[in-house]
C-alpha positions as CSV (number, residue, x, y, z in Angstrom):
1,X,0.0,0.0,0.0
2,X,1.1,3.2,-1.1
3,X,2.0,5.5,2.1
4,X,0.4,8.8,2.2
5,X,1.9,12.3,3.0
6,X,0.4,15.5,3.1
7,X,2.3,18.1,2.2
8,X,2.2,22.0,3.4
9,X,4.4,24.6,1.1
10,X,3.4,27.6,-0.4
11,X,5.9,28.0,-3.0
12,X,4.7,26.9,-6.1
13,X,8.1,25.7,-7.7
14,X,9.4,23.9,-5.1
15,X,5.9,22.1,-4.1
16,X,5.7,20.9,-7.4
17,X,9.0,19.0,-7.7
18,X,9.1,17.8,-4.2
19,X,5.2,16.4,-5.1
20,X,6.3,15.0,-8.3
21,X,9.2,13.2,-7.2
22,X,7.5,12.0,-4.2
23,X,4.3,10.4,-6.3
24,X,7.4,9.0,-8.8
25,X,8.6,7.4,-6.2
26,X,5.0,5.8,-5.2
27,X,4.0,7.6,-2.8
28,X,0.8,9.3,-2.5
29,X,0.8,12.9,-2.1
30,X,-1.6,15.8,-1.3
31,X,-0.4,19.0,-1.4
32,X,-1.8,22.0,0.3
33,X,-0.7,25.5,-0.4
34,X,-3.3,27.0,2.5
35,X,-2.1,26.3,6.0
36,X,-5.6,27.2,7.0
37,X,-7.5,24.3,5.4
38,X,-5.2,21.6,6.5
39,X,-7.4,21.0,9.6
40,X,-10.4,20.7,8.0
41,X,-8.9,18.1,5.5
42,X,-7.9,16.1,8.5
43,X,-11.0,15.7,9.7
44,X,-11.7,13.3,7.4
45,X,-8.3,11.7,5.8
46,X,-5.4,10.4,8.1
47,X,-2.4,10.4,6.2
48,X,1.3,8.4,7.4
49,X,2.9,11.7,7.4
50,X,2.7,15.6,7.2
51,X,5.6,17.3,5.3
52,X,5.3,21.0,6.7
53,X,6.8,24.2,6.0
54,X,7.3,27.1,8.2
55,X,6.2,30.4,6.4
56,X,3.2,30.0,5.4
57,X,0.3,32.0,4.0
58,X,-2.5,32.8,7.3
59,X,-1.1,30.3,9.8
60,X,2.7,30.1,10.9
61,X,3.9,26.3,10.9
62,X,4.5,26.3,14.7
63,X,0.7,27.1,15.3
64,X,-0.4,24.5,12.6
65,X,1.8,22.1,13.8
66,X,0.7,22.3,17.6
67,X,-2.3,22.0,16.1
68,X,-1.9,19.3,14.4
69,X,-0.9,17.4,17.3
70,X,-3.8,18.3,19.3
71,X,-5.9,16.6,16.8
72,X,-3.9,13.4,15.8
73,X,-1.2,13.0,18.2
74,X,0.5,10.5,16.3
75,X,1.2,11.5,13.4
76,X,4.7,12.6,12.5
77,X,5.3,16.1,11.5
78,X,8.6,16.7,9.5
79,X,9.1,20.7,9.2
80,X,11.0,21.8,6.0
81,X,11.9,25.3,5.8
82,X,14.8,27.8,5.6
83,X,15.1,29.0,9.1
84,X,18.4,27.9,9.8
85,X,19.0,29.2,13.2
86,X,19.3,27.3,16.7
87,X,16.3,29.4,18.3
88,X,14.1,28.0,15.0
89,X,15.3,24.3,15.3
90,X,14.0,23.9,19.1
91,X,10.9,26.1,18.8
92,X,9.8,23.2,15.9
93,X,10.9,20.6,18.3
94,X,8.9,22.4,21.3
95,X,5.7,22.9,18.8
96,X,5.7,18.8,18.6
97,X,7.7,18.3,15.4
98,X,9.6,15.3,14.7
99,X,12.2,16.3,12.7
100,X,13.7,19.3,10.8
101,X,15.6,19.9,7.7
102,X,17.1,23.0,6.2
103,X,16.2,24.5,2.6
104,X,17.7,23.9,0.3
105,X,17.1,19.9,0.9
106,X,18.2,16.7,-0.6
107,X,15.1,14.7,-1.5
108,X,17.0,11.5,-1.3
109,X,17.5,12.3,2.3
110,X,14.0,13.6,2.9
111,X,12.9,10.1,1.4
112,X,15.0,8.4,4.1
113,X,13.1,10.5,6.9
114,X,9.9,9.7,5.7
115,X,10.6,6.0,5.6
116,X,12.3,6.5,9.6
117,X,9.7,8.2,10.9
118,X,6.5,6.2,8.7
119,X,8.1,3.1,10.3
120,X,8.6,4.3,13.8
121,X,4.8,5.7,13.9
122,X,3.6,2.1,12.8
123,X,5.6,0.1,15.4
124,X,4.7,3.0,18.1
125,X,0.7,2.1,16.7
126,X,1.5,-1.9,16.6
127,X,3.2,-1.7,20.4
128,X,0.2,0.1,22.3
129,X,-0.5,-0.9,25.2
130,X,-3.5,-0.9,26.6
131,X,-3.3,-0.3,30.3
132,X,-2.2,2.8,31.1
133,X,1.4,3.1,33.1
134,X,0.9,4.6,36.7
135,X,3.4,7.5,38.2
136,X,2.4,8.9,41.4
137,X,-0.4,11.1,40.4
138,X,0.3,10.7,37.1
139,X,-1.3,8.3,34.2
140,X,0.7,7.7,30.9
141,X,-2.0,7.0,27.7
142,X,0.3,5.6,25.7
143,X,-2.3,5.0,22.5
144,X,-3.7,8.4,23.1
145,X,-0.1,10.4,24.3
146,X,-1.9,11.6,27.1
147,X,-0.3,12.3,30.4
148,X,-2.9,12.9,33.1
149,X,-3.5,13.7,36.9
150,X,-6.5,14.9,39.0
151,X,-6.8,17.5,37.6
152,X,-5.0,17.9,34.1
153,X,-4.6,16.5,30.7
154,X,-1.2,16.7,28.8
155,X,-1.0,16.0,25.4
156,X,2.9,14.5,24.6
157,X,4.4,15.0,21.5
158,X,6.0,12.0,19.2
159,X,9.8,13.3,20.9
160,X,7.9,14.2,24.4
161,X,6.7,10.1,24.4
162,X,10.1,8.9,23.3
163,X,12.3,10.7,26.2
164,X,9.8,9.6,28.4
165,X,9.9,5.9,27.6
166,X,13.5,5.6,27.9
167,X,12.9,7.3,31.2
168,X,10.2,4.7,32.1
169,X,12.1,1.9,31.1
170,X,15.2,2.9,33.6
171,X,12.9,4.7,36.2
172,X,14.8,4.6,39.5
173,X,17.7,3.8,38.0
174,X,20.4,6.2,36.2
175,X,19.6,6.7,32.2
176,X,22.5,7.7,30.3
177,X,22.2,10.7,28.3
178,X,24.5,9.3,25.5
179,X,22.5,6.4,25.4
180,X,19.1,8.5,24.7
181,X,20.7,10.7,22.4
182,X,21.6,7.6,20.0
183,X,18.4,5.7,20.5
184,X,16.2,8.8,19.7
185,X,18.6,11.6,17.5
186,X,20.7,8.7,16.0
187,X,24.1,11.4,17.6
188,X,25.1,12.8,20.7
189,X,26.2,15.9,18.8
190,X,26.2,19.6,20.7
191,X,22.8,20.3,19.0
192,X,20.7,17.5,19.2
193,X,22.2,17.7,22.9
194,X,20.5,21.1,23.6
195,X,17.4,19.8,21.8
196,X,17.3,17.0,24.9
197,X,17.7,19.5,27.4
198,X,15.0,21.2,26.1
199,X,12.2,18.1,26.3
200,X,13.6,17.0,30.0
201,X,12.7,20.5,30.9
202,X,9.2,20.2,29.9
203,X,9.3,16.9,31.1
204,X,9.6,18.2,34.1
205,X,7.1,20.5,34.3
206,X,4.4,18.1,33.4
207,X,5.1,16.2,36.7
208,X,5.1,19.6,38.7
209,X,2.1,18.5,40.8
210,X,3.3,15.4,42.4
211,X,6.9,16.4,44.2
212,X,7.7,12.9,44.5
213,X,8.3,12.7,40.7
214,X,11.5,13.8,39.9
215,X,14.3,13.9,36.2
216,X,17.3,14.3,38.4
217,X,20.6,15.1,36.3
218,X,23.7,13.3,37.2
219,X,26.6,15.6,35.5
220,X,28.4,13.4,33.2
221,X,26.5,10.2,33.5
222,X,22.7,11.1,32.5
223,X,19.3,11.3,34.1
224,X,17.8,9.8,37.1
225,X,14.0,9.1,37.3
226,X,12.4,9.1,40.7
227,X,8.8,7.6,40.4
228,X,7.3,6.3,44.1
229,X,6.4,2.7,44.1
């Protein structure tokens, strides 16, 4: 079956090729020049993928993406655009994108992220399960990406749900930070470095109303997660 992307990008020139080459390559494309009718569309269409880009006409990419998310939390989001600066980079990653790559592109290599990230959703989709995990106040909704207490509902991004299961799967034990930053990034370079300090820090402040929950960081070694028994 032929996976389906939907594609955001104003620019008529360069939505054309990337579409053409994509469908060449058997994939099945919709493009949408409008950020402002790509909700509505999803109300009724789930495609493997959203290829999105930044500037857009009537709503930024940041706001569509976030809401996006809100509406299928799933589904990866792979920003394209030519912001090239740090600042850019992490406020996609904070808006609940998946992954980022500079104009001018290499379509080979956006190819490659689309098969990653198609794959990883899938597995994520095939692995559910369905009791939720238990933290203190907190439940984890793994199918949904929900995080909830008492009296809250967090919705997790793709990135937010993969920090947090590494956590999980070492909780009360020490997590090395290398170790995430291969299994999720693929590097432990400076930048994708920064881009994990980033999601421990709202990590963080999703636990804030249980104190017993706590992302402890042990200088040169990683991350320890508290969780009472």
């Amino acid at each position: 079956m032929k996976k389906s992307i939907y594609y955001i990008e104003d620019e008529p020139h360069l939505g054309k090729i990337v579409t053409e080459t994509l469908e060449r390559e058997r994939y099945k494309v919709i493009w949408e020049t409008d950020g402002a009718k790509v909700l509505n569309r999803l109300d009724s269409w789930d495609p493997d993928i959203c290829i999105l880009d930044i500037m857009l006409p009537n709503v930024d990419g940041y706001t569509l993406c976030k809401a996006i998310k809100k509406k299928k939390p799933t589904l990866p989001v792979i920003f394209l655009t030519a912001k090239v600066e740090t600042k850019d980079l992490l406020k996609g990653f904070e808006a609940g994108g998946n992954d980022y790559m500079r104009k001018p592109f290499s379509i080979e290599e956006l190819m490659v992220r689309i098969e990653y990230h198609t794959k990883t959703h899938t597995t994520t989709e095939q692995e559910t399960l369905e009791d939720p995990v238990k933290m203190g106040k907190y439940l984890l909704h793994r199918g949904s990406y929900e995080l909830t207490s008492p009296t809250t509902t967090i919705r997790l991004s793709n990135r937010d749900m993969e920090v947090l299961e590494m956590l999980i799967k070492h909780k009360n034990q020490v997590t090395s930070r290398k170790e995430i930053l291969i299994k999720i990034w693929g590097d432990d370079s400076y930048f994708n470095s920064r881009t994990l300090d980033v999601y421990i820090r709202k990590l963080r402040k999703h636990f804030k109303e249980d104190t017993r929950i706590e992302i402890v960081t042990l200088k040169g070694k990683g991350y320890l997660f508290r969780v009472p028994g």
